[in-house]
N, C-alpha and C positions, 0 to 999 in steps of 0.2 A: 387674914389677908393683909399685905403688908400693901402701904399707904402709896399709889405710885403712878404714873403718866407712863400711860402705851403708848408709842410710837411706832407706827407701823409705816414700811418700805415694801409697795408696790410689786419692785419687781420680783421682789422672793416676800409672797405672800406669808412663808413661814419664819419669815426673818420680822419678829417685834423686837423691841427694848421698852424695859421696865424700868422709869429711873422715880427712885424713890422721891418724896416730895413730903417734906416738912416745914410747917410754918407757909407764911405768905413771900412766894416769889414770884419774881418774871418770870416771862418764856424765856426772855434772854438770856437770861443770869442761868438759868438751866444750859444753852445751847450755849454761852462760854464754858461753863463746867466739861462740856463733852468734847470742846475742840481738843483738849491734852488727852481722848481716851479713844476717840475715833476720827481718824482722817477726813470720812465726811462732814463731818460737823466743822472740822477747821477751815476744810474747803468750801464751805456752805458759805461760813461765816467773814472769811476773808474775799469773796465774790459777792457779798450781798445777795446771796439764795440763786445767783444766775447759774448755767452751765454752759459751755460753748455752743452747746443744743438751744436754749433760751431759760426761760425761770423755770424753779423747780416750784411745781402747786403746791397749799400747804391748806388742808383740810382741817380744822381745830372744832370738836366735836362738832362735827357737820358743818361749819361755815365755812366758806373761803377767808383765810386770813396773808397777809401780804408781810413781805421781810420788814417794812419797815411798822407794822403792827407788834411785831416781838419784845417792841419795848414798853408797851403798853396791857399786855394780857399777863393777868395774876392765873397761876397755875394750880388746880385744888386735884386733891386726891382723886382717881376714877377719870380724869382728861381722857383724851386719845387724841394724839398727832399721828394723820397720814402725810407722806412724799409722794409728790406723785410727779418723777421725772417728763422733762416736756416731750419726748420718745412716745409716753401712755397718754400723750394728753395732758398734758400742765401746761 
């Protein structure tokens, strides 16, 4: 099984991303990575995690964690990131 961080998006429960993870990084360094590969991530990242709606919630294996914690959490193989847009409750 290959070494990797589940992200998973709410509104399409069957919509996850598997992004591989090698070595010790940030969340951030990850969620740059993804701005050049998915829209939401550029849009996340260039708003500071807000939506015209309000913040988008960010679940990091069971805790609540905040946009500006991102630069602070080392990322290991087996994670899971939920979104959980402020529409479900964020």
């Amino acid at each position: 099984m290959e070494k990797c961080l589940k992200i998973v998006f709410p509104i399409n429960t069957s919509e996850k991303l598997l992004v591989p993870i090698e070595g010790k990084i940030l969340l951030i360094t990850v969620f740059k990575r993804l701005t050049s590969q998915m829209t939401f991530f550029f849009d996340f990242m260039k708003n500071g995690g807000n939506t015209d709606e309000g913040s988008i919630l960010m679940i990091f294996n069971g805790e609540h964690i905040c946009f500006n914690d991102l630069e602070y959490i080392f990322v290991n193989p087996g994670d899971e990131l939920y979104f959980i847009p402020p529409i479900l409750g964020g």
